[in-house]
C-alpha positions in Angstrom: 57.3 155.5 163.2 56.0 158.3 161.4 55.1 157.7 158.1 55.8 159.9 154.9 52.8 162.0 153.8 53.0 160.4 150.3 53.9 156.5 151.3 50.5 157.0 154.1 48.1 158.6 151.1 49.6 155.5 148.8 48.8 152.6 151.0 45.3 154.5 152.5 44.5 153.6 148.4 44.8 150.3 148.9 44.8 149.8 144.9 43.9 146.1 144.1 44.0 144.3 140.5 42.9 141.0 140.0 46.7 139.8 139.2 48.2 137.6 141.5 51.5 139.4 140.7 50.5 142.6 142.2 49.6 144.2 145.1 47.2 142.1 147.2 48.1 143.0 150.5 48.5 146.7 152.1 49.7 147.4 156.1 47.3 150.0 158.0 48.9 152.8 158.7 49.2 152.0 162.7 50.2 148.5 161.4 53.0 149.7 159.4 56.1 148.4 161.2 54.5 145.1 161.6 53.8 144.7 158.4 57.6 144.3 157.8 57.6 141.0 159.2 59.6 138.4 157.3 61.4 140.7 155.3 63.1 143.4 158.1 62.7 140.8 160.8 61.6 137.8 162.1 57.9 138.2 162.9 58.3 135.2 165.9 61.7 135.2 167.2 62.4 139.6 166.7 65.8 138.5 164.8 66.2 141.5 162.9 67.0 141.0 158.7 68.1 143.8 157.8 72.0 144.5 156.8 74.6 146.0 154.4 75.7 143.1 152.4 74.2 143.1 148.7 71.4 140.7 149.4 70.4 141.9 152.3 67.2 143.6 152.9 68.6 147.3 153.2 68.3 149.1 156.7 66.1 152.1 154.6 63.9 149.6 152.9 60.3 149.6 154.0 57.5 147.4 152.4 54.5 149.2 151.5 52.9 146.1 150.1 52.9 142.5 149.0 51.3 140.5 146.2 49.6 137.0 146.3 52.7 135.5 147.1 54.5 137.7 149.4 56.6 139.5 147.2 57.1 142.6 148.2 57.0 146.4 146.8 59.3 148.4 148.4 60.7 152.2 148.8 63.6 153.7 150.0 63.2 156.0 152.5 66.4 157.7 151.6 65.2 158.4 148.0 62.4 160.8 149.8 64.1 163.6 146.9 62.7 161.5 143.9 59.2 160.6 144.9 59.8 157.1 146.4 61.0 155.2 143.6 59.0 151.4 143.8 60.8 148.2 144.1 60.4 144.7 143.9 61.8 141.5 144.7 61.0 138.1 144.7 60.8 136.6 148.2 62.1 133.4 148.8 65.4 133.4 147.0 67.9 133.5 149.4 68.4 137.0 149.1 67.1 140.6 147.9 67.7 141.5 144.1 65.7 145.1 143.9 64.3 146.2 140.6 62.8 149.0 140.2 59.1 148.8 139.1 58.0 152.8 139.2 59.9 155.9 138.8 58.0 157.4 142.3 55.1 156.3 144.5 52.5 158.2 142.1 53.9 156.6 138.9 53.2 153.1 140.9 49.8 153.9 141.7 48.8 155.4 138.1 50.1 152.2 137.0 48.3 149.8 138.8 45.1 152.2 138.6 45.7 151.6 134.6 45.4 147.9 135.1 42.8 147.9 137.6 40.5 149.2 134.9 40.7 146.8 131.9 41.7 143.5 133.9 38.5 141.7 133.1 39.4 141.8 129.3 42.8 140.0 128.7 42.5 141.7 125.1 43.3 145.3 126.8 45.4 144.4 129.4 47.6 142.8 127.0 47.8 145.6 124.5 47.9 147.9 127.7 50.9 146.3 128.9 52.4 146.0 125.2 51.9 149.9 124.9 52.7 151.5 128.4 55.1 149.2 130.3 58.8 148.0 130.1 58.5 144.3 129.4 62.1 143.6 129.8 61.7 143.9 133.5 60.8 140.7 134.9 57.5 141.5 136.9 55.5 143.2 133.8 57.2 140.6 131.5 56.1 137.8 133.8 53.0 139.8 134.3 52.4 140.1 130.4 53.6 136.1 130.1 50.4 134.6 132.5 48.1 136.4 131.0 48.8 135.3 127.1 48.4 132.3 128.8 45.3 132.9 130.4 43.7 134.2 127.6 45.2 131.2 124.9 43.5 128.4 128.0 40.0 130.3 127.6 40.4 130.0 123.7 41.2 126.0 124.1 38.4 126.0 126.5 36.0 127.1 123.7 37.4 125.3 121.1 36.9 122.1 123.4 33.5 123.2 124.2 32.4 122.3 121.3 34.1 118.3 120.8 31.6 115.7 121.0 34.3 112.8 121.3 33.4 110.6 124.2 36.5 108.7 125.9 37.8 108.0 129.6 36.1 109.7 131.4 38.4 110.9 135.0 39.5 114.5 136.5 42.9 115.6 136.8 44.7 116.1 139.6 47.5 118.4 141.0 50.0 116.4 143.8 52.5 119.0 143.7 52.7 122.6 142.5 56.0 122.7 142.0 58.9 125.8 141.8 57.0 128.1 140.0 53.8 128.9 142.3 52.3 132.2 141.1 52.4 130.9 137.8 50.4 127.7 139.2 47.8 129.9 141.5 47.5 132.4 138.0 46.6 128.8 135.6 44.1 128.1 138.8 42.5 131.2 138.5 41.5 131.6 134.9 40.6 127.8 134.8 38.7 127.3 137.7 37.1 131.1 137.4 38.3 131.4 141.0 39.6 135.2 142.6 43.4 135.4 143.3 42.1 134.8 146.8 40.4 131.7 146.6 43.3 130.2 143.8 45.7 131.0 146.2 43.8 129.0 149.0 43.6 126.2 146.6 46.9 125.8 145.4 48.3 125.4 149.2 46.1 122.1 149.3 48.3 119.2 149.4 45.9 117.7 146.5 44.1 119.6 143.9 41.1 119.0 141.5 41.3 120.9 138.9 39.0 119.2 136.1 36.2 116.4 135.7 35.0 115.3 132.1 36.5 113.3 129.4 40.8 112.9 128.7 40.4 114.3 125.5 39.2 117.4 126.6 41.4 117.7 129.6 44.7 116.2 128.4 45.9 119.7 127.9 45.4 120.4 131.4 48.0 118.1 132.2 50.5 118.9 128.9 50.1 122.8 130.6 50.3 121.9 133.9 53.6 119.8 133.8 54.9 122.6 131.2 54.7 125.2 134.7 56.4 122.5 137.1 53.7 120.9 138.2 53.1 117.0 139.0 50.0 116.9 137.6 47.9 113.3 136.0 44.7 112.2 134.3 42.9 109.5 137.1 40.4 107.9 135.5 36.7 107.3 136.8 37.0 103.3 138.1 34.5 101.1 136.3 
């Protein structure tokens, strides 16, 4: 297909943040149609996805990318008038529920181009999403949730740095992720200082070391990891 002049100079970008809850993943442009595998049809069998019931993935719906997860951006190519307004969805669900992310292509890229540049300091990125993003919708309030976290774990981190109580000494261990994975591969990130590449890779491991040292600096690990759906325990070393 031939692509719009404004949805080829967007993706050509490529605009990556270090957030696992935005874009990670772009098509090339002679890639395009393929990239909408798994959301306008079945990249094995060909069964096409696409339909006119309300959780269907629209027949004028094209990805244009994907975060750490899969979840897709989207545009409407029948909204060509208005700039591409962006989309997204979370995949997974059962069905499509669109909310709309950007006003138009360019308002998506100046947005993520505003992240981009302060999201090695949690401090700005907070107040940057406080000041210039609508936190009632879902993605920027989720968004704006992981990384409070983030940056309260590097506090306790700190403060734990600097406890000389000696105890059990073990590592904690992740068995099951649970429900709420970006949330888990965000929590891997900031503790393990990993990029949303390599805590993605980690959190599809059947079992997960997160920590070694002593329970009383790494009971919290647990507390927070059950507290995001995890199964999560303290093993202790064996004597």
């Amino acid at each position: 297909m031939e692509l719009h002049s404004e949805i080829r100079k967007f993706i050509e970008k490529k605009i990556v943040a270090d957030n696992p809850y935005l874009p990670q993943n772009y098509p090339e442009v002679s890639t395009f149609e393929k990239f909408q595998a798994g959301y306008r049809f079945n990249g094995i069998t060909g069964e096409i996805y696409t339909g006119a019931k309300p959780a269907d993935f629209k027949e004028s719906w094209y990805v244009i990318c994907s975060n750490a997860m899969d979840d897709p951006f989207f545009v409407d190519l029948l909204e060509q008038e208005q700039g591409f307004p962006v989309y997204f969805s979370w995949h997974g669900g059962g069905g499509w529920e669109p909310v709309k992310v950007a006003e138009d292509l360019n308002d998506f890229a100046a947005k993520l181009l505003s992240i981009q540049k302060v999201d090695q300091d949690n401090a700005k990125l907070i107040s940057l999403l406080n000041t210039d993003f609508d936190l009632t919708i879902e993605l920027w309030g989720e968004m704006y949730s992981s990384v409070e976290e983030e940056q309260d774990n590097d506090s306790i981190e700190e403060a734990d740095a600097d406890r000389s109580e000696c105890y059990t000494s073990g590592k904690v261990i992740v068995r099951d992720i649970g429900p709420q994975k970006i949330k888990i591969v965000n929590y891997l990130k900031a503790c393990l200082k990993l990029t949303p590449q390599e805590a993605l890779a980690l959190a599809k491991q059947k079992e997960i070391e997160v920590a070694q040292g002593y329970l009383v600096n790494l009971k919290f690990l647990v507390s927070d990891l059950k507290e995001l759906g995890a199964t999560a325990e303290f093993i202790a070393d064996k004597t």
